[in-house]
N, C-alpha and C positions, 0 to 999 in steps of 0.2 A: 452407241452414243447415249448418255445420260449427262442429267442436269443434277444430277445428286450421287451420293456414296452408294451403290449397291446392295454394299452388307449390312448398311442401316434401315429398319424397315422402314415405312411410310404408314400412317390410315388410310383404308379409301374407302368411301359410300358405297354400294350400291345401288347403281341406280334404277335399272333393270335387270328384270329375269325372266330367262325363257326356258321352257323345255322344249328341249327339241326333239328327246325321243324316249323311250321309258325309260333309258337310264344315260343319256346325254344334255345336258343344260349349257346355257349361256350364260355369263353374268357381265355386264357393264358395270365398270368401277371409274368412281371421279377421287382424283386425290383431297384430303381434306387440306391441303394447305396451297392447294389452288393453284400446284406448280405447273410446267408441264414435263410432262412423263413421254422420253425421247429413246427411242429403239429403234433396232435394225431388224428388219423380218427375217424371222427363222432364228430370234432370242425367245429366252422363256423367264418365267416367275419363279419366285416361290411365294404360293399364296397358305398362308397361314388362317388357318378354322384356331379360335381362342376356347384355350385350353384343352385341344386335342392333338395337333402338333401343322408342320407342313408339307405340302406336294407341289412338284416341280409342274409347271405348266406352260406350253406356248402360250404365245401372245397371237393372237387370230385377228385383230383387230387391223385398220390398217395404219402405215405408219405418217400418213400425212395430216391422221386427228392428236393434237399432240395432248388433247384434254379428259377424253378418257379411252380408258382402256378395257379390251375384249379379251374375256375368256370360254372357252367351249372347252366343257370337261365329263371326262366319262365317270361314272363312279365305280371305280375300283376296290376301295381301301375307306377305313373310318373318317382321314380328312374331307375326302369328295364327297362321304355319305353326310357328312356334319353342313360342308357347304352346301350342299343338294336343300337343308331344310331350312336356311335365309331368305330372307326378304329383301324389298327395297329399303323396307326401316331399319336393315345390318349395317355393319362394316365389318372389315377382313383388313388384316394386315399382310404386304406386299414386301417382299424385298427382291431387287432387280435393277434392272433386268441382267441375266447371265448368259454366257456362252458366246459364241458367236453364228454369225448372220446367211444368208446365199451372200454370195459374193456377185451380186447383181453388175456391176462396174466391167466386171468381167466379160458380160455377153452381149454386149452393142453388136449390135449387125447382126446377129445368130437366133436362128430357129430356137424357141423356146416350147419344151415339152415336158409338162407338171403332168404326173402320173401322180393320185391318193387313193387309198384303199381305207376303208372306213372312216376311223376319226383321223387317219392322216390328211384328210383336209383342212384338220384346223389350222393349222401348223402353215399350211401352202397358203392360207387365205388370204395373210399379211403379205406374201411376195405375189400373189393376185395384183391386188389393189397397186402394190408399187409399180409393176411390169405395165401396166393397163395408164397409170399415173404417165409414164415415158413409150407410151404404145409408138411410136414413130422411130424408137430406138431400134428394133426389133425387127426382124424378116416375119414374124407371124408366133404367134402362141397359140398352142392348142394344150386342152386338158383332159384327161381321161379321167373318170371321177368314177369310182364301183363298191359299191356295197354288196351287203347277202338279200337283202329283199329291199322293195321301195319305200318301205317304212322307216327301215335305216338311214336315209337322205338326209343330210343336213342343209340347210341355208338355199336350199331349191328356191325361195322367195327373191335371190339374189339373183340365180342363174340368168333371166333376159337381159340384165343388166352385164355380164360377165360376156353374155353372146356378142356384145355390142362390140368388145375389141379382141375375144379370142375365140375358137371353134372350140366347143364343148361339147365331148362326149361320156355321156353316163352311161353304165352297165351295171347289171344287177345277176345276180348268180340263182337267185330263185326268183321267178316271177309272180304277181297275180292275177287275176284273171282279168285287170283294168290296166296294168301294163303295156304298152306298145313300145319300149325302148330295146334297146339290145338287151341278151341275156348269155352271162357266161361270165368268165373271168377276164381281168384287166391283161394279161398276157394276148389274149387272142386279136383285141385290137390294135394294140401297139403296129402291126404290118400295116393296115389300112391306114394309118395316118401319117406315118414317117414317109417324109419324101426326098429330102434332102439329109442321108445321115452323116456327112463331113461336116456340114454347118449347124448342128444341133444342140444342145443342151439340156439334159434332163434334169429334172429338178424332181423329188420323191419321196413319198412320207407314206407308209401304210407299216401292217403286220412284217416282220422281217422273213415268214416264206414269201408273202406278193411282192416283194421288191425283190428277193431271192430269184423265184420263177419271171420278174416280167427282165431282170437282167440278161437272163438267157435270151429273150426274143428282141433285148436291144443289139445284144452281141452279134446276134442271127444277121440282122438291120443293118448291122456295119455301124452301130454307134461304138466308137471309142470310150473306154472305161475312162480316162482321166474326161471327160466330157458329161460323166453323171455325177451329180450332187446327192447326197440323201440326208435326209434327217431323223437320225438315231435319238429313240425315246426310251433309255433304259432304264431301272434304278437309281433315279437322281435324289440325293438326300439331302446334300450339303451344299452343293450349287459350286464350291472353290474345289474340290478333286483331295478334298482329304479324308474324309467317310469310306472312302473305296468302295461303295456299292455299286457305283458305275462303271467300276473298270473293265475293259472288253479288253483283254489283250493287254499291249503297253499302253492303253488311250484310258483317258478319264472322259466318257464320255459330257461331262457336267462342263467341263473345261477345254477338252480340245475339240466338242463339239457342240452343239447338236448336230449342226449342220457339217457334213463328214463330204471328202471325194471320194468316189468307189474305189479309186486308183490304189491307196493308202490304205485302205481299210477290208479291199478284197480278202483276204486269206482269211480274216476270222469273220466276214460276211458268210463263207461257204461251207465253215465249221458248225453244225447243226448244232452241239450240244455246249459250243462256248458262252 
């Protein structure tokens, strides 16, 4: 849901910047014409770096600020390296928001369970805030959240706040020596938390082998595949599905997703080199 044309871009300030790890940063953007900027979590951007070009990005933010808007971006490519070197005195051009959303509407009464693996918590953060927004809707949320070491953690400053309406577990794959959390991959915990898997819902954003391997230990679980959601981050260039770099299969990932059901999209989830 927006309050403007998508393919038209917008100005926006910056108004904050954080980094949050040597090569993940945050940006808060205000629109310059003081609209409000209205999405459904699990949409994305495309934030354009002026005169280097643009990259698709979730929206991380949540959806009940409708005044500005959160980005957490990894740097990959020359856009992100160009945004990486902004201030609060930039602006960046926006056009959006695209794709579509979790279909939240869907899960009143159902166990809700958000698996992210690295920066696929940006992506969950916005359906965070929502779920947590209608927390009385819900039999209970739990999140499994795993990185490769504790330096890789994003938005930890958030976490007590998160504790407040859902059980969060973080795991880390290498430890240090100041650690005392779990250690391992996000597969292994998935059994310790599932309790009820007929009433479940997954909701899932990491690397596509951790969501590969943690499906195996839903399936294990007795969670039903039309009962997971995931959010596919591939090659998005053009944001409408005519560029073709996103295409997986028959899907344009820019347009018939991000946000995908596992049910639909199993066969070339499993195809390693699609």
């Amino acid at each position: 849901m927006t309050s403007h044309n998508p393919l038209v871009p917008q100005l926006f300030d910056i108004t904050d910047f954080r980094c949050d790890t040597h090569d993940i940063f945050t940006l808060t953007l205000k629109p310059q014409n003081k609209s409000n900027f209205l999405f459904s979590p699990g949409q994305f951007n495309m934030l354009y770096a002026f005169g280097i070009g643009e990259s698709a990005i979730s929206i991380s933010s949540s959806p009940l600020n409708h005044e500005n808007i959160t980005h957490t971006i990894r740097v990959v490519g020359s856009v992100t390296r160009n945004l990486q070197k902004l201030t609060t005195k930039d602006t960046i051009g926006i056009r959006g928001p695209f794709g579509n959303g979790w279909p939240i509407h869907q899960f009143k009464g159902k166990s809700i369970f958000l698996l992210a693996g690295g920066i696929g918590i940006a992506p969950l953060r916005s359906v965070i805030y929502a779920l947590t927004s209608q927390r009385k809707d819900f039999a209970d949320i739990n999140l499994i959240y795993g990185t490769r070491t504790p330096q890789d953690l994003i938005y930890q400053n958030e976490f007590d706040k998160w504790r407040k309406d859902i059980n969060l577990h973080v795991i880390v794959e290498h430890a240090t020596t100041s650690w005392t959390g779990n250690v391992g991959v996000i597969s292994q915990l998935i059994p310790k938390v599932i309790k009820d898997p007929e009433n479940t819902i997954v909701l899932m954003c990491g690397p596509e082998i951790m969501m590969r391997f943690s499906y195996y230990s839903l399936r294990d679980e007795g969670i039903n595949s039309k009962n997971i959601f995931l959010s596919m981050e591939r090659n998005m260039q053009c944001a409408i599905g005519h560029c073709g770099h996103c295409q997986w299969g028959p899907f344009f990932i820019c347009k018939d997703g991000p946000v995908m059901n596992y049910k639909e999209i199993e066969p070339f989830l499993l195809k390693k080199e699609l």
